[in-house]
KEZA-899350 format. One record per residue (C-alpha): residue number from 1; x, y, z. Coordinates in steps of 0.05 Angstrom, whole numbers, plus 5000, padded with zeros to 4 digits. Example, Ala and Ser with C-alpha at 12.3 -4.5 7.8 and 13.67 -1.06 7.14 Angstrom:
2
<nr:1; px:5246; py:4910; pz:5156>;
<nr:2; px:5273; py:4979; pz:5143>;
This chain:
327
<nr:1; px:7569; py:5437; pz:3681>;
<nr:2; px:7509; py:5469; pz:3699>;
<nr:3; px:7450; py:5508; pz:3665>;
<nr:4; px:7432; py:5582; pz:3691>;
<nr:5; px:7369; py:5608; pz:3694>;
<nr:6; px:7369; py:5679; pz:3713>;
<nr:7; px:7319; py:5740; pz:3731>;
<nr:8; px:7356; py:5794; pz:3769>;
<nr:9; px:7324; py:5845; pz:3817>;
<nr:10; px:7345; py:5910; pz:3811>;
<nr:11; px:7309; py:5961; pz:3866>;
<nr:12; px:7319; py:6030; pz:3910>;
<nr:13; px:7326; py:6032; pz:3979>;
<nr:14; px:7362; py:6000; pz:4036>;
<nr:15; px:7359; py:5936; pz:4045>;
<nr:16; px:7310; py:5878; pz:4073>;
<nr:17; px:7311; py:5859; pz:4146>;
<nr:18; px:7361; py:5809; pz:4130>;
<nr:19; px:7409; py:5852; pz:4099>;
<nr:20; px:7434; py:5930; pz:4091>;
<nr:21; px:7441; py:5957; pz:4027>;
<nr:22; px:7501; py:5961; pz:3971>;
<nr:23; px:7527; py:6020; pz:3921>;
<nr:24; px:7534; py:5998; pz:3859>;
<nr:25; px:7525; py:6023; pz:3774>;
<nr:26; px:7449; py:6021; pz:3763>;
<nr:27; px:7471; py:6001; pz:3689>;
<nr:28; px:7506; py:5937; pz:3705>;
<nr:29; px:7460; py:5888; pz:3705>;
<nr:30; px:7428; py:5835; pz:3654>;
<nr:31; px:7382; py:5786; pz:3653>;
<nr:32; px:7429; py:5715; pz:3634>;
<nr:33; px:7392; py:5667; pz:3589>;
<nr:34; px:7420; py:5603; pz:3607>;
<nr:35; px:7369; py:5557; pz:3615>;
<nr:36; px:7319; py:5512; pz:3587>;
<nr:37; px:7261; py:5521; pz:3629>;
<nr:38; px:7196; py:5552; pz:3598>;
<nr:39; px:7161; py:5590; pz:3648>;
<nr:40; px:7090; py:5626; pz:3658>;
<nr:41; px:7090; py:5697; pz:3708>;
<nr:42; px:7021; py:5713; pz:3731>;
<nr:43; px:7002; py:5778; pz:3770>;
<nr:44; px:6955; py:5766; pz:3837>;
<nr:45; px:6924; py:5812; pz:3882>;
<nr:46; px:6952; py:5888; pz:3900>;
<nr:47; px:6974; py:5901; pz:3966>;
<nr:48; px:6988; py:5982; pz:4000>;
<nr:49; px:7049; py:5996; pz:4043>;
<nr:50; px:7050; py:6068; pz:4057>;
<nr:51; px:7049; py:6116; pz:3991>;
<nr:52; px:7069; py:6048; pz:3954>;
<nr:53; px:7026; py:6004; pz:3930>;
<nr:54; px:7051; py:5933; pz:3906>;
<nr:55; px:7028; py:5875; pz:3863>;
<nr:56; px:7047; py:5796; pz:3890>;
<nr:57; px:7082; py:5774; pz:3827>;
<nr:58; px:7095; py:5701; pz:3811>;
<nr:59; px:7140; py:5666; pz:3762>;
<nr:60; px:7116; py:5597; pz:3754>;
<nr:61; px:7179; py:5552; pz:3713>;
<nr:62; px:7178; py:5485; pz:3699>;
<nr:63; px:7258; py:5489; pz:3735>;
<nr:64; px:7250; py:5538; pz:3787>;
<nr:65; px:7194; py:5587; pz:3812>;
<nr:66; px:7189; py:5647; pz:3856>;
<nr:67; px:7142; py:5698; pz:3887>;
<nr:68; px:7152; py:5772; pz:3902>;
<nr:69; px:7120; py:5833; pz:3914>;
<nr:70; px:7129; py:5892; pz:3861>;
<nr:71; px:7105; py:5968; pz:3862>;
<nr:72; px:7060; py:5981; pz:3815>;
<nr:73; px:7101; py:6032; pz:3780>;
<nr:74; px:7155; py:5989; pz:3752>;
<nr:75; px:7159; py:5976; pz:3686>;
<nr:76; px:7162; py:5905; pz:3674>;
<nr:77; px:7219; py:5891; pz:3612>;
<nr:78; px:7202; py:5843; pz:3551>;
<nr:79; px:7228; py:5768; pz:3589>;
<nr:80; px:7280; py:5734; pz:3551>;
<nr:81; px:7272; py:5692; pz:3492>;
<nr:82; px:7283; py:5630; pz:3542>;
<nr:83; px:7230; py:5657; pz:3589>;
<nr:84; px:7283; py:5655; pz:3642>;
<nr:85; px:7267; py:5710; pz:3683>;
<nr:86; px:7240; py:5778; pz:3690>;
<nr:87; px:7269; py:5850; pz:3700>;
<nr:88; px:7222; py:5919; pz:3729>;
<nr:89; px:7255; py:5981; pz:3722>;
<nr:90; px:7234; py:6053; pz:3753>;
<nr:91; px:7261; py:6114; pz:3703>;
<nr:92; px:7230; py:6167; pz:3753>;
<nr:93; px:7268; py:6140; pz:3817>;
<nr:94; px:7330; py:6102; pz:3777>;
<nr:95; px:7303; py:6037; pz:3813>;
<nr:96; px:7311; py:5969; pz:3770>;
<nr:97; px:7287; py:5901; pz:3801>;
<nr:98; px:7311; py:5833; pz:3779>;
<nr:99; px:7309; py:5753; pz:3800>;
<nr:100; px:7354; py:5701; pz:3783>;
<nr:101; px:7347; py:5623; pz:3779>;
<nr:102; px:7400; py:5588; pz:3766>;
<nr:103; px:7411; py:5517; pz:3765>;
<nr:104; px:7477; py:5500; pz:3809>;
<nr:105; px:7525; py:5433; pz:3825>;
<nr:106; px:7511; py:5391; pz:3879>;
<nr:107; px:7544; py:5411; pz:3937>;
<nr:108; px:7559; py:5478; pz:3921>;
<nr:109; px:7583; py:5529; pz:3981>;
<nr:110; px:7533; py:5581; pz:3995>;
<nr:111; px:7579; py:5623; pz:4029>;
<nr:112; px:7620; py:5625; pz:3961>;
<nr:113; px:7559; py:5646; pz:3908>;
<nr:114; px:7568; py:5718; pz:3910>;
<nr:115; px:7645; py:5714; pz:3898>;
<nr:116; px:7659; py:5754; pz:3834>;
<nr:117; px:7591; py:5774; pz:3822>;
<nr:118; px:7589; py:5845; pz:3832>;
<nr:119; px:7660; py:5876; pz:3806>;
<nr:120; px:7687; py:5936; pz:3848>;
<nr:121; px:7635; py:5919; pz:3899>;
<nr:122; px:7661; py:5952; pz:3972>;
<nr:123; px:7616; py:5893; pz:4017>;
<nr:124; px:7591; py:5933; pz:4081>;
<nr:125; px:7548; py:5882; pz:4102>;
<nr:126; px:7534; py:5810; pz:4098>;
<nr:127; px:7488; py:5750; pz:4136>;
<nr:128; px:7474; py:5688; pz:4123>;
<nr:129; px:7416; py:5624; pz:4151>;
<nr:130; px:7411; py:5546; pz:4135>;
<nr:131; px:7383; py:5565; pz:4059>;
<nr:132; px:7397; py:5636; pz:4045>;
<nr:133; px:7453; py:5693; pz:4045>;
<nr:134; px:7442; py:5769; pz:4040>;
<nr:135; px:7503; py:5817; pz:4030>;
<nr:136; px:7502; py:5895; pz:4005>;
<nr:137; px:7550; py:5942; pz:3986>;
<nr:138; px:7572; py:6006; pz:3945>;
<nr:139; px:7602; py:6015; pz:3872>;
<nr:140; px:7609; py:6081; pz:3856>;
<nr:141; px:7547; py:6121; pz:3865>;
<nr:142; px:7502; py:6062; pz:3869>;
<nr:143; px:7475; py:6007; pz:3928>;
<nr:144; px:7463; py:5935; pz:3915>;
<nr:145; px:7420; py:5886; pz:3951>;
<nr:146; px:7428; py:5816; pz:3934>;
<nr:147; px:7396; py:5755; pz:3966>;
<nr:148; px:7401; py:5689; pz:3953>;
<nr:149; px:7364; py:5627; pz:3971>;
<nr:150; px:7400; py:5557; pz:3960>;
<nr:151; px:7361; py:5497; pz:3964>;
<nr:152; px:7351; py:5430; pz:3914>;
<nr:153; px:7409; py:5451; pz:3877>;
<nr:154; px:7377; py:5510; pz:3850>;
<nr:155; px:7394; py:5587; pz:3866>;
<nr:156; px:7334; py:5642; pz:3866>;
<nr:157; px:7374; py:5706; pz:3863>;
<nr:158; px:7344; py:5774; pz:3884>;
<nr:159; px:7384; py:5835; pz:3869>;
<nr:160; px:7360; py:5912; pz:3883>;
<nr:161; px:7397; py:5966; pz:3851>;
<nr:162; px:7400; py:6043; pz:3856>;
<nr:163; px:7425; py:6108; pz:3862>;
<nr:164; px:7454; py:6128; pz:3939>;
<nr:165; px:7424; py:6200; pz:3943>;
<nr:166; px:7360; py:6155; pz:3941>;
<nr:167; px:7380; py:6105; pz:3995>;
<nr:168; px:7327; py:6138; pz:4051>;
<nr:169; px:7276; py:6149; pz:4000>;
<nr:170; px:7271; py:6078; pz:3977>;
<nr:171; px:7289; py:6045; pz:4043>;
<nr:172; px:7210; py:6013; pz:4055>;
<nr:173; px:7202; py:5993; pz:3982>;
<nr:174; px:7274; py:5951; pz:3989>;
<nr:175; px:7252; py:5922; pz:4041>;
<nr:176; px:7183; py:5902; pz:4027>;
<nr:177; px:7214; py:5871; pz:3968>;
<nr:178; px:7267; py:5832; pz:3992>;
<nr:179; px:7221; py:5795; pz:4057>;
<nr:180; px:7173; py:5791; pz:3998>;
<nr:181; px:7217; py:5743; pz:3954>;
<nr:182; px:7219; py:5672; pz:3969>;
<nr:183; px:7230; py:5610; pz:3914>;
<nr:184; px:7175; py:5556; pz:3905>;
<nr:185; px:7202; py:5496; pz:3910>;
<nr:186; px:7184; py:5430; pz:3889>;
<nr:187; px:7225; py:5363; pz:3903>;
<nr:188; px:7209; py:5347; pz:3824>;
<nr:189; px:7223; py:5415; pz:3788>;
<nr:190; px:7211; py:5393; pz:3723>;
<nr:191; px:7137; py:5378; pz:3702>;
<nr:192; px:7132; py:5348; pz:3633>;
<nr:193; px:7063; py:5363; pz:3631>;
<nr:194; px:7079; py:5441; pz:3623>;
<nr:195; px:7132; py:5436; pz:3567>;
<nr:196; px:7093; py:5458; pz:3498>;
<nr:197; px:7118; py:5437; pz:3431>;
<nr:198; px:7118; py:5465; pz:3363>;
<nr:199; px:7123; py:5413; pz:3306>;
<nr:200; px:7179; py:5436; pz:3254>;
<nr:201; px:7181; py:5400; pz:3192>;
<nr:202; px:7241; py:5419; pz:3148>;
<nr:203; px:7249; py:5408; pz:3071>;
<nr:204; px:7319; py:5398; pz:3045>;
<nr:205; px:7339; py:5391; pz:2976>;
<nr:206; px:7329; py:5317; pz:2970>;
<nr:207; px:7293; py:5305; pz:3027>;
<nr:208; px:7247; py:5325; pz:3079>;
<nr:209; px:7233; py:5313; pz:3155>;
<nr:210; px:7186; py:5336; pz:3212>;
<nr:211; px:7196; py:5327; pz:3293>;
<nr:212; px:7173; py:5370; pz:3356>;
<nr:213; px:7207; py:5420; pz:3392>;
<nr:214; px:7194; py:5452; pz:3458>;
<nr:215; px:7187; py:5528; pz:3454>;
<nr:216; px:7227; py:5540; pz:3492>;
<nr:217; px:7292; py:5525; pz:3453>;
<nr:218; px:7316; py:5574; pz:3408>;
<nr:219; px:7321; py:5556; pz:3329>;
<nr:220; px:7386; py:5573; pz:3303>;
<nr:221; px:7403; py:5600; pz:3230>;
<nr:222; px:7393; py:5540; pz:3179>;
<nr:223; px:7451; py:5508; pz:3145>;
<nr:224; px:7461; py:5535; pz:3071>;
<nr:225; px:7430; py:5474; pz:3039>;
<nr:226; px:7374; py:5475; pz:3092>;
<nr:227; px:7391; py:5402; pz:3104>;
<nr:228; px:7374; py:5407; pz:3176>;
<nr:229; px:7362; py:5454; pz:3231>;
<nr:230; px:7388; py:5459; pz:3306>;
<nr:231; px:7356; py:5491; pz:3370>;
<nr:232; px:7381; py:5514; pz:3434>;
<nr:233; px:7367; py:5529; pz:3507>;
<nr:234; px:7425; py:5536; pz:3551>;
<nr:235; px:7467; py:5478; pz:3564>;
<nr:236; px:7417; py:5435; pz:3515>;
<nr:237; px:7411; py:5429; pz:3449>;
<nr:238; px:7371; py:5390; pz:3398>;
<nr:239; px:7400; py:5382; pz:3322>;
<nr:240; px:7363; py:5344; pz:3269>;
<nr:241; px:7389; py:5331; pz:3187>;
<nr:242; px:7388; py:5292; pz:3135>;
<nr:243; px:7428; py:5256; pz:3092>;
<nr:244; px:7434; py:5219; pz:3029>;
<nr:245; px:7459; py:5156; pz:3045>;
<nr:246; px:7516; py:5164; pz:2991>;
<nr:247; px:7557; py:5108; pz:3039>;
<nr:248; px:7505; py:5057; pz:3036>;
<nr:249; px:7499; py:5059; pz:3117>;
<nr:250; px:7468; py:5004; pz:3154>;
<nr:251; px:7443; py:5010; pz:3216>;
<nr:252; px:7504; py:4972; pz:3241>;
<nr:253; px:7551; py:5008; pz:3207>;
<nr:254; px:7519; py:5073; pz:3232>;
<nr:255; px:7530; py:5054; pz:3305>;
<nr:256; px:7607; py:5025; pz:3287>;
<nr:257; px:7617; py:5098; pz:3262>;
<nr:258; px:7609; py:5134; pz:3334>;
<nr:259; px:7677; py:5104; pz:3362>;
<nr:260; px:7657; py:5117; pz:3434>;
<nr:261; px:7631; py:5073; pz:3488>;
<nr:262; px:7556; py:5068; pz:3487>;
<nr:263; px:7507; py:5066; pz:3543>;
<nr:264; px:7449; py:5047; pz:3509>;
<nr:265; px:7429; py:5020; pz:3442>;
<nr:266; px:7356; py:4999; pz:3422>;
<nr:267; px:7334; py:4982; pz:3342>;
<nr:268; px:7276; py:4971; pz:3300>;
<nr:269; px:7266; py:4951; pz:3235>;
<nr:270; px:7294; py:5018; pz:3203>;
<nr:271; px:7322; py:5057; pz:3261>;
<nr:272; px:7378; py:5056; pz:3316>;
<nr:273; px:7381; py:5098; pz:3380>;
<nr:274; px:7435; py:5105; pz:3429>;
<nr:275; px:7467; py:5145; pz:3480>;
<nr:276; px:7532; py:5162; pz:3511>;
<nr:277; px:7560; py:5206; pz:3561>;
<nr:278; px:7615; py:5254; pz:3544>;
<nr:279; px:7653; py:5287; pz:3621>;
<nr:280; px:7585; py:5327; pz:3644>;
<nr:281; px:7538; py:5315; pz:3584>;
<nr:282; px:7498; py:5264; pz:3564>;
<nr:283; px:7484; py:5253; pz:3488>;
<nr:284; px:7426; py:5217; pz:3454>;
<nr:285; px:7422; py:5203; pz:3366>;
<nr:286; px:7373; py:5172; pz:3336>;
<nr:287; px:7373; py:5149; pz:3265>;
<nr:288; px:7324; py:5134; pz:3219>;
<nr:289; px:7352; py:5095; pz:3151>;
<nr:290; px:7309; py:5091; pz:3095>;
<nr:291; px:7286; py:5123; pz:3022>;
<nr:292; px:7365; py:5132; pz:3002>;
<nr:293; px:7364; py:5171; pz:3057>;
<nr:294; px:7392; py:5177; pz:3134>;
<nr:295; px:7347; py:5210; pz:3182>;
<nr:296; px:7396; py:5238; pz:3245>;
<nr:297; px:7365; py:5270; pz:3305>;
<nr:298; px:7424; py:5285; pz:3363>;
<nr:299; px:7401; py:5311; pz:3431>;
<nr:300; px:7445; py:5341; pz:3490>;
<nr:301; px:7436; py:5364; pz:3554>;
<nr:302; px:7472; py:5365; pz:3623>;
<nr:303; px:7481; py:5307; pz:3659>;
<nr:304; px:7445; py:5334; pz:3720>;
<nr:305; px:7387; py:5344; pz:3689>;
<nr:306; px:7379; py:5267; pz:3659>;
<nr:307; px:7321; py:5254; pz:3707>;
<nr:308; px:7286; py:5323; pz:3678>;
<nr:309; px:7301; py:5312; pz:3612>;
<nr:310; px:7274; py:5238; pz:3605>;
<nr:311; px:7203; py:5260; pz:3584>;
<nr:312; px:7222; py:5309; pz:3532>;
<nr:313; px:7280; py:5268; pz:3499>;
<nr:314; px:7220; py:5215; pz:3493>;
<nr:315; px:7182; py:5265; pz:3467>;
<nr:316; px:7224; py:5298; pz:3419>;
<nr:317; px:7250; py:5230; pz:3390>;
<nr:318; px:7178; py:5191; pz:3378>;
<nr:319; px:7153; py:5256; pz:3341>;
<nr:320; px:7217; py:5246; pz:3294>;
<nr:321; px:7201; py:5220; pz:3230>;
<nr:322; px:7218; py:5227; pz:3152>;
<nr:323; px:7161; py:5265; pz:3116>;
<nr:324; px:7140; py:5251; pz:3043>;
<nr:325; px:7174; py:5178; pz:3049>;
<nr:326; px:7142; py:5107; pz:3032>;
<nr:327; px:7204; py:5077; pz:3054>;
């Protein structure tokens, strides 16, 4: 299992000086939301190249970062909810730009990345280093450029897309672009420090409870009784409700209730925590019994990721707490 963070680069021209160019749909592509990673893109410095002037552009994630030059005259789109990327589009020269980051499996072949990812796509060209693999092509009446970089099991995705009668036209700006692009990378992705919360407190009909969520994760529709609430972000997910404790649960009879091997189980006076692992994903619950009530806060995520998660499954879970309660 793994989590995708995506931007994709959609531009005119040929390709960079690591790669020809491809044909392809200029309508085909999307940005993927797939990730968890809150990012932060800030515009430095403008740089000229012929009639074309450029801005360095960087996308600074708490998962995966990259740098790249973009003309001035694209259009950057609204990023995704997930702030998982960012897309530039062209109208007067059909040009869009994109960059994908995606979070991949140990050991995964970078000769094989670009299998199925363009549909249709006739591959005139293809190269490939220690880190990185180019290839272009034609689908229909459009070119593709894609570039990849592979490295700390992450994958910063480039693709330029465009019309062919505007291959020679757009030949400098691809490749400015692509010999532009290039991932920052960090041997610890993740930095706690940058996640921001939001504290949620949620009132149910009998009871009520508060806890902090990064912003990142997306709040899903409420249950009809407004018992609880759930967020997502990718692969991850956060749920919190509560209960009346209509079975008279103890703390021991709450963990007796899970049926699957534990990894972990800590207590305190009113609450239990513990954690399993489930094939790829790792699962953490918290529960708080008291006031009639049971207090349940669940948190999953990919196993990969345990390491990055640590400081915001701390977080999340010592923020948990019933509201209104005197226990």
């Amino acid at each position: 299992m793994f989590r995708q963070l995506k931007a994709t680069m959609y531009a005119g021209a040929m390709f960079a000086v690591l790669s020809p160019v491809l044909f392809l749909s200029t309508s085909s592509f999307a940005v993927s939301r797939s990730s968890v990673f809150q990012k932060t893109s800030v515009k430095i410095q403008t740089a000229t190249s012929s009639r074309w002037r450029y801005e360095n552009f960087l996308d600074l994630g708490a998962a995966g970062s990259f740098a790249l030059k973009v003309p001035t005259t694209f259009t950057p789109a609204a990023p995704p909810p997930n702030h998982d990327g960012r897309l530039w589009r062209d109208k007067a020269i059909t040009l869009s730009t994109s960059v994908e980051v995606d979070l991949i499996s140990p050991g995964y072949a970078l000769a094989d990345y670009f299998n199925g990812r363009f549909p249709g796509l006739h591959l005139t060209y293809q190269a490939q280093g220690s880190d990185w693999r180019v290839i272009s092509g034609v689908v229909g009446r459009t070119i593709v450029y894609a570039k990849v970089y592979v490295t700390h099991e992450r994958a910063y995705q480039l693709t330029l897309q465009y019309a062919t009668a505007q291959k020679t036209a757009l030949n400098a700006v691809v490749t400015v672009i692509a010999n532009s692009f290039h991932p920052l990378v960090s041997s610890a992705p993740y930095i706690p420090s940058h996640w921001t919360y939001t504290t949620y407190v949620n009132y149910g009909p009998t009871s009520a409870f508060a806890l902090a969520v990064p912003q990142a994760f997306a709040e899903e529709p409420p249950p009809l009784d407004h018992d609880g609430r759930a967020w997502v972000d990718g692969s991850a997910s956060i749920n919190a409700v509560s209960d009346v404790n209509v079975l008279d649960a103890t703390l021991s009879s709450y963990v007796k209730g899970f049926g699957v091997h534990l990894s972990t189980e800590t207590q305190g006076s009113d609450w239990v925590a513990v954690s399993w692992t489930t094939h790829d994903t790792l699962n953490y619950n918290k529960a708080i019994i008291t006031c009639g009530n049971v207090y349940s806060l669940t948190i999953q995520y990919p196993r990969a990721d345990q390491q990055n998660f640590n400081a915001i499954v701390a977080h999340v879970e010592n923020s948990f707490r019933p509201v209104a309660c005197s226990g």
